[in-house]
C-alpha positions in Angstrom: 10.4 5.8 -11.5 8.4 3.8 -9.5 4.8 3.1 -11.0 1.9 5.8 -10.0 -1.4 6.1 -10.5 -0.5 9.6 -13.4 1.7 7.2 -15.2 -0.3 5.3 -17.9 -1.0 5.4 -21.9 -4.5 5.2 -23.5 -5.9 5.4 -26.9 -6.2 9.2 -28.3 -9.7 9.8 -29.0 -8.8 12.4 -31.9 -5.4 11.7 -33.3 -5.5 8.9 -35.6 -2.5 7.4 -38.2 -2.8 6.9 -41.4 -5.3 4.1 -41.3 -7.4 5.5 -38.6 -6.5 3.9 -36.1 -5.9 5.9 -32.7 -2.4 6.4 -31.9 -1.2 5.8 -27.8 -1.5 9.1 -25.7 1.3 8.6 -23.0 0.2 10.5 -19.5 3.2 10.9 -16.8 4.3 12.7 -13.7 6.8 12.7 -11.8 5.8 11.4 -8.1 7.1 13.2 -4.7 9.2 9.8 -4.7 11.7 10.7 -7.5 11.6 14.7 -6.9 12.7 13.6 -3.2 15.1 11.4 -4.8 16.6 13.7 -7.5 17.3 16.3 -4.5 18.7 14.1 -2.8 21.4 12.6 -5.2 22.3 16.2 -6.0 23.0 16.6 -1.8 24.9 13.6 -1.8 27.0 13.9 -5.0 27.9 17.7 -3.2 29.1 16.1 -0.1 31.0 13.5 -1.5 32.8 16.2 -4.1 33.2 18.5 -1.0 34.7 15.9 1.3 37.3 15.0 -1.4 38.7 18.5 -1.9 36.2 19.2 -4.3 34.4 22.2 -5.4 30.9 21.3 -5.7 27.9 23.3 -7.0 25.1 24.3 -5.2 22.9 21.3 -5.1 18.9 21.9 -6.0 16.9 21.7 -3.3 14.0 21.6 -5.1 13.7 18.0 -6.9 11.3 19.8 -9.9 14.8 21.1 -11.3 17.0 19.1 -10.1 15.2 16.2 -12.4 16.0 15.5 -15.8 12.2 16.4 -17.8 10.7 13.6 -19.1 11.5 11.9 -22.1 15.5 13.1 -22.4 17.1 10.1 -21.3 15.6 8.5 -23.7 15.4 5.0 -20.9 11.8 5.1 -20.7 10.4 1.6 -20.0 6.9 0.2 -18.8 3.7 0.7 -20.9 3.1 -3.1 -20.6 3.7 -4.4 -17.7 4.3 -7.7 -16.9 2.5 -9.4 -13.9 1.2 -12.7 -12.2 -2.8 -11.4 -13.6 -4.0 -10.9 -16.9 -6.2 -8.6 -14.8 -3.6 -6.3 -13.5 -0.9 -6.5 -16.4 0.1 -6.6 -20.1 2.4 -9.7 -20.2 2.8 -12.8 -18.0 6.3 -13.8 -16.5 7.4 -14.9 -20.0 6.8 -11.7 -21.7 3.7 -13.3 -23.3 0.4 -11.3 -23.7 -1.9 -12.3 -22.1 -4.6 -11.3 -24.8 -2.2 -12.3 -27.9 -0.5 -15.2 -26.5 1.7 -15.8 -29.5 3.1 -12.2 -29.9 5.9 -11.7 -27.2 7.2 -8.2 -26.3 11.2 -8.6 -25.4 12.0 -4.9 -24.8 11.2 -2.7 -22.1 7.5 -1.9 -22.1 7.4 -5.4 -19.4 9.0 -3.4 -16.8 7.3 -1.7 -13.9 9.8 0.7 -12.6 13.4 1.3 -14.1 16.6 2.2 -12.3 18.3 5.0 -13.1 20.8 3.4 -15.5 20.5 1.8 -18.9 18.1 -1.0 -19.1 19.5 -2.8 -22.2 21.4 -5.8 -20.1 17.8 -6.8 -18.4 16.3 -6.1 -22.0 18.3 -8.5 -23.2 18.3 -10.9 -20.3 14.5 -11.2 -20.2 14.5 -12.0 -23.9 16.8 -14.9 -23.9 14.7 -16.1 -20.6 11.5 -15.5 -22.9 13.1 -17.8 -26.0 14.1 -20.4 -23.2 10.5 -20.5 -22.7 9.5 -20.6 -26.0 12.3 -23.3 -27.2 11.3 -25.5 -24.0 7.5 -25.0 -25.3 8.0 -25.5 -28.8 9.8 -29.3 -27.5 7.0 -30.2 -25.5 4.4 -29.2 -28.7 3.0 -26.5 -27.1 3.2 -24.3 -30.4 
């Protein structure tokens, strides 16, 4: 999914946890991007099982149902994006906030868009790049 203006969490302004404090409110929609892509990959996938003596369903047509709903693939990344300005994202190239610079956010919520596939390899190779960082830091004094 690539990142769209529908896409973005914010503070509830009713629900609150057990300490009253508001819990995140996650907004999303799919953009004409992925529904195009979704319809696609079906067409695709199709041909290729056709062209190797296959028997291929129908593909969708319409990307609405021919894309997995929200939330099922349980992949979702982003929520905290990482950037080159505090002004425009969560985290700086390290996975440092930019607001709590000694609290460090090695999973997903850095990414802006995620592929298809499982993220956990880049999850894992952005945190060993982020405690390179911090090691390297912690040698010069810096913490």
């Amino acid at each position: 999914m690539i990142p769209n203006e529908n896409s973005f969490c914010d503070l509830d302004p009713s629900v609150k946890d057990k300490w009253g404090i508001p819990v995140l409110r996650f907004h999303w929609k799919w953009s004409e991007h992925e529904l195009k892509q979704a319809a696609h990959m079906e067409a695709t996938f199709a041909m290729i099982i056709d062209a190797i003596g296959g028997k291929a369903k129908k593909p969708e047509a319409d990307g609405a149902k021919a894309i997995e709903p929200g939330g099922s693939i349980i992949h979702e990344v982003g929520g905290a994006i990482m950037g080159a300005d505090a002004k425009k994202s969560v985290t700086n190239q390290w996975n440092q906030c930019w607001e709590v610079p000694n609290l460090l956010l090695n999973d997903g919520s850095a990414f802006c868009s995620n592929a298809d596939k499982n993220p956990t390899l880049t999850i894992m190779a952005l945190a060993w790049r982020a405690t390179d960082h911090l090691v390297e830091e912690m040698r010069k004094g810096n913490l």
